[in-house]
N, C-alpha and C positions, 0 to 999 in steps of 0.2 A: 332788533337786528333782522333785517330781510335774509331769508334765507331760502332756500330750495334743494333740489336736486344736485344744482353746481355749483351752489352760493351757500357755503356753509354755516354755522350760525355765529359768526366768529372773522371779526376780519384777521385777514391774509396778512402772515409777517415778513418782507424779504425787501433787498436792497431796492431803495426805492426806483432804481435804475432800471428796474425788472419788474418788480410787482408795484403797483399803486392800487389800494381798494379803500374806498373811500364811500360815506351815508350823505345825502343830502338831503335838504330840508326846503331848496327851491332848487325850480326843471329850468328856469334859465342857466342854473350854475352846472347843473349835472349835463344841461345840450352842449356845453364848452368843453367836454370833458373830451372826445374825441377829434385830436388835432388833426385837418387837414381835410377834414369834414366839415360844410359848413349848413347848419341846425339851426331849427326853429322848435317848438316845440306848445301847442295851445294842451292847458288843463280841460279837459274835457267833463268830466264828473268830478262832485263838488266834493269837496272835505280836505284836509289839511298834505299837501305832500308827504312824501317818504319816498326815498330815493337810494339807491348803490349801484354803484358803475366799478369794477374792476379791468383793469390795464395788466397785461401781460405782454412785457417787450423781449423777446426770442430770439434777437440779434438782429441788423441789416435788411430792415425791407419785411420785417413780418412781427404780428402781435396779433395777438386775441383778444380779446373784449366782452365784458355781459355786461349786464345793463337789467334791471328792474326797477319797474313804480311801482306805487301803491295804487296811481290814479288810474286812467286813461286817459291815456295822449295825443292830439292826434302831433305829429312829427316829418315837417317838410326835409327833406336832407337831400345835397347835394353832396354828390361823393369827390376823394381826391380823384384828381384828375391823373395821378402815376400811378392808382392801386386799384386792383382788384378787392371786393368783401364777398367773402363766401359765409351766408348767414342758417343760422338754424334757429326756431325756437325752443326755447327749453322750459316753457311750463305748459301747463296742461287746462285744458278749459277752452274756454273762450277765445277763438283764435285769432292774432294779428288779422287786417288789413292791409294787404299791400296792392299798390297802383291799383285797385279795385276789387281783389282776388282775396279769398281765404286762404290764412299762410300759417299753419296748425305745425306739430307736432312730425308730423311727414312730406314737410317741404324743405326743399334744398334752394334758398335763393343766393344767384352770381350775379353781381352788379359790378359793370363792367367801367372804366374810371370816366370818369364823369358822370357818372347815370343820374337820374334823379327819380328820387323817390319820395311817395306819400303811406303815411306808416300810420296808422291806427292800431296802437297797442291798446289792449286789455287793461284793467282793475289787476293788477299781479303778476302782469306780465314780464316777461324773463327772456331774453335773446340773446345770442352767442354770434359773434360774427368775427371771423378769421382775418383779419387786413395783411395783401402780398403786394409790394410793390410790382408795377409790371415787372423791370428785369430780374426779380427773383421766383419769378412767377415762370415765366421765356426759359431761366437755364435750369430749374426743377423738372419741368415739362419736357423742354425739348423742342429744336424746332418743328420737327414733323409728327408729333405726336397727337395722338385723336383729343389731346386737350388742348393743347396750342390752338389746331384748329377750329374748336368749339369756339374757346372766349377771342379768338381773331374776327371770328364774325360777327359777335356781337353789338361791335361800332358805337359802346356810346346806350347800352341796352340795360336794361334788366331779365332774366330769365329765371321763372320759378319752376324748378323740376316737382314731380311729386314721387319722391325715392325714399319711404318709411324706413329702409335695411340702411341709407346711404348717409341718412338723416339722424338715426342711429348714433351711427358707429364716428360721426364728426363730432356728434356731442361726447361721448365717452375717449377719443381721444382727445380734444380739448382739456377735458377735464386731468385726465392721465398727467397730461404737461402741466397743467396748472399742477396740482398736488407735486411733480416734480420738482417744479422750480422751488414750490415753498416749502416743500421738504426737504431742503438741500441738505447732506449730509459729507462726512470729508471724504467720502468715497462716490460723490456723485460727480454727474459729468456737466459741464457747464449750459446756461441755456440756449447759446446758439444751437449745441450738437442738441437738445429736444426739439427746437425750432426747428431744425434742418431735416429730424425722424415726423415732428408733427408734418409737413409738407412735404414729404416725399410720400407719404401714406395718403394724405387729402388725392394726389396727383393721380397716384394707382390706383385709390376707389375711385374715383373720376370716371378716371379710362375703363375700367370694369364697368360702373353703369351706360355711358357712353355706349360701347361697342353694342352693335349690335339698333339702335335707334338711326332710326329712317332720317327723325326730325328732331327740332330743339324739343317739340314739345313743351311748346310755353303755351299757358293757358291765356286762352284770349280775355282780354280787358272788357268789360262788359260796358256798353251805349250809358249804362246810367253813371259810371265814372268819369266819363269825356263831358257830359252835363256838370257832373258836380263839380271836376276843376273848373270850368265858365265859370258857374256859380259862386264859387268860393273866388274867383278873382276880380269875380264885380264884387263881391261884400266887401274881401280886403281894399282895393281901390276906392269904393264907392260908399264904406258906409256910413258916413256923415250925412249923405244924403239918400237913406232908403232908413222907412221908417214903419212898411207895411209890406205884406207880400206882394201888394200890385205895383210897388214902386218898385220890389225884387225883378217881376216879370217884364216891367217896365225896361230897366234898367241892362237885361241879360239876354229879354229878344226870347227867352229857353223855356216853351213848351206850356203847359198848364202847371194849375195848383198842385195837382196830381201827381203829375211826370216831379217837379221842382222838391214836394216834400221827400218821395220814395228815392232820387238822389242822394240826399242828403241821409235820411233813414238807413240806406246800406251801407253807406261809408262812414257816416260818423257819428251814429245810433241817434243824433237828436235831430229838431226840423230846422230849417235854412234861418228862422225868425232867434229860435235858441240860441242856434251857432252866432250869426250877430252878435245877440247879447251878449256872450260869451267873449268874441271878440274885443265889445267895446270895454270889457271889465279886464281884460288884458292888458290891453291900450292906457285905459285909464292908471293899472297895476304900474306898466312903464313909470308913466310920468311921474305917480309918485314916490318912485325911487331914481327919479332923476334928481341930482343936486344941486341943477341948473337951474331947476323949477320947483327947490325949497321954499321961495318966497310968493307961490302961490297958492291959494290957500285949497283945503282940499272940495268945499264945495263948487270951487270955481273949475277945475280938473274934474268933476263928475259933473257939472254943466255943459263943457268944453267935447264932452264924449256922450252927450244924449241922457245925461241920468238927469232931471231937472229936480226928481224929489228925493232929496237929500235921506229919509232916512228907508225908503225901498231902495235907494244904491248902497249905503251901507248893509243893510240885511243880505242884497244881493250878494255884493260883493264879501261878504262873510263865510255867508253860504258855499262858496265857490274855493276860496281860497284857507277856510278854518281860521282868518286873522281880520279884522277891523282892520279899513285904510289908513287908520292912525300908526296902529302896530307896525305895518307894511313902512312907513314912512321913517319910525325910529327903529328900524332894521337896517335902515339906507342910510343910516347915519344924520336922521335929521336934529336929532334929541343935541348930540356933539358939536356939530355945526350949529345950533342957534345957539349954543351957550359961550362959544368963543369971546 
């Protein structure tokens, strides 16, 4: 059982209408888990997944969320378009990547609805993210209040504060509400009224860090992030046809060997040739749990994606995911379907 500081060792009991905590064992299943969000999610470092995603629904327009792998992710996500996430991390180590930036243990990140984000989680990694729909977000706030005006500017943005006291005190009330709802006792009060105490306190620490700041104080996304997304949309686009780093440099126009590998190296700890690879054993992972393309066979699907030598794709592909493409295949229900 994954557990931590917020994620206790033991799943979460309560009406499913409220609590869902749930282990997974594949990141395509676990990137589904937050509706209205829409998620991608590459295995980055090799070995078998492990996964838990808990859901806390707190009435009308608000829920909390954690989230832990066992891997490293990297994690494309576009947000809903009518909510606010106000996210914290909650473990310790190695810290997130966000849009380019270190996003540790004393980061406060507001992602404003539709933002889009690029997320390098950690080996163990743990986030806590608050989801407000805008209008419950508007009549919490207030129209003129120094937070209205904060997230009204953001137009569409992400903003990572670096508030350690603010950052704090979101994860322990988080957690307060969670332990509420799933300790519900016949004298307790329902979870809207926690919902409605957890986001009137999010609103007032807010405004407390707020006041008194000139600027948003967003840290600036650093030159080798704006390379690496180029980068990473010529591989995803193009990688059937790059098969070296000079068809990389070829292909992307971006800078030297030099400048191309330290992109890649800050944002997604391996080199742009890796990443590739990595890709293509994704790709290839797809297909073979597509059911469409049960009747093709698996060396023809690791030809189809650049593996040409059948038993270095398998090794690879083991390596990566802790499962033979066979296994991957009678997981997706190929064993069932051929036996009909």
């Amino acid at each position: 059982m994954l557990s931590n500081g917020c994620l206790p060792g033991h799943l979460l009991c309560a009406n499913p209408a409220v609590i869902l905590d749930a282990q997974y064992e594949d990141f395509d299943q676990q990137a589904e888990r937050l509706v209205g969000f829409d998620q991608t999610y590459l295995q980055l470092t090799p070995g078998p997944f492990r996964g838990r995603f808990v859901s806390c629904f707190l009435g009308p327009g608000l829920s909390l969320h954690l989230e832990q792998s066992t891997q490293a992710l990297e994690q494309s996500i576009a947000c809903a378009r009518d909510a606010y996430a106000v996210s914290v991390a909650v473990s310790d180590g190695v810290p997130f990547r966000l849009n380019g930036v270190d996003f540790g243990p004393d980061g406060v990140m507001i992602a404003s609805p539709g933002a889009a984000l690029h997320l390098r989680s950690p080996p163990n990694g743990a986030i806590l993210a608050i989801v407000i729909e805008r209008g419950e977000m508007e009549r919490a706030a207030g129209p003129t209040s120094i937070v209205s005006e904060w997230f009204s500017a953001m137009h569409g943005g992400v903003r990572l504060l670096r508030a350690p006291q603010l950052s704090r005190r979101i994860r322990e009330d988080a957690v307060q509400a969670l332990q509420a709802v799933h300790f519900r006792g016949e004298d307790s009060v329902e979870p809207w009224s926690i919902g409605r105490d957890l986001l009137t306190g999010l609103v007032s620490k807010l405004s407390l860090e707020l006041v008194g700041r000139t600027e948003f104080q967003n840290r600036p996304v650093p030159p080798s992030f704006d390379r690496f997304v180029a980068l990473r949309t010529v591989i995803h686009e193009k990688w059937d046809d790059i098969r070296s780093m000079d068809d990389l440099l070829a292909a992307s126009g971006v800078g030297g060997r030099r400048v191309v590998e330290t992109s890649f190296s800050d944002q997604v700890e391996i080199g742009p040739l890796t990443y590739h690879r990595v890709l293509r054993l994704h790709l290839a992972r797809k297909a073979l749990r597509d059911s469409r393309q049960f009747g093709t066979s698996i060396g023809d699907i690791a030809a189809r994606h650049e593996f040409w030598n059948w038993s270095q794709f398998s090794t690879q592909y083991q390596a990566l995911f802790g499962e033979r493409p066979s296994e991957t295949r009678l997981k997706a229900g190929y064993g069932a379907r051929s036996h009909r």
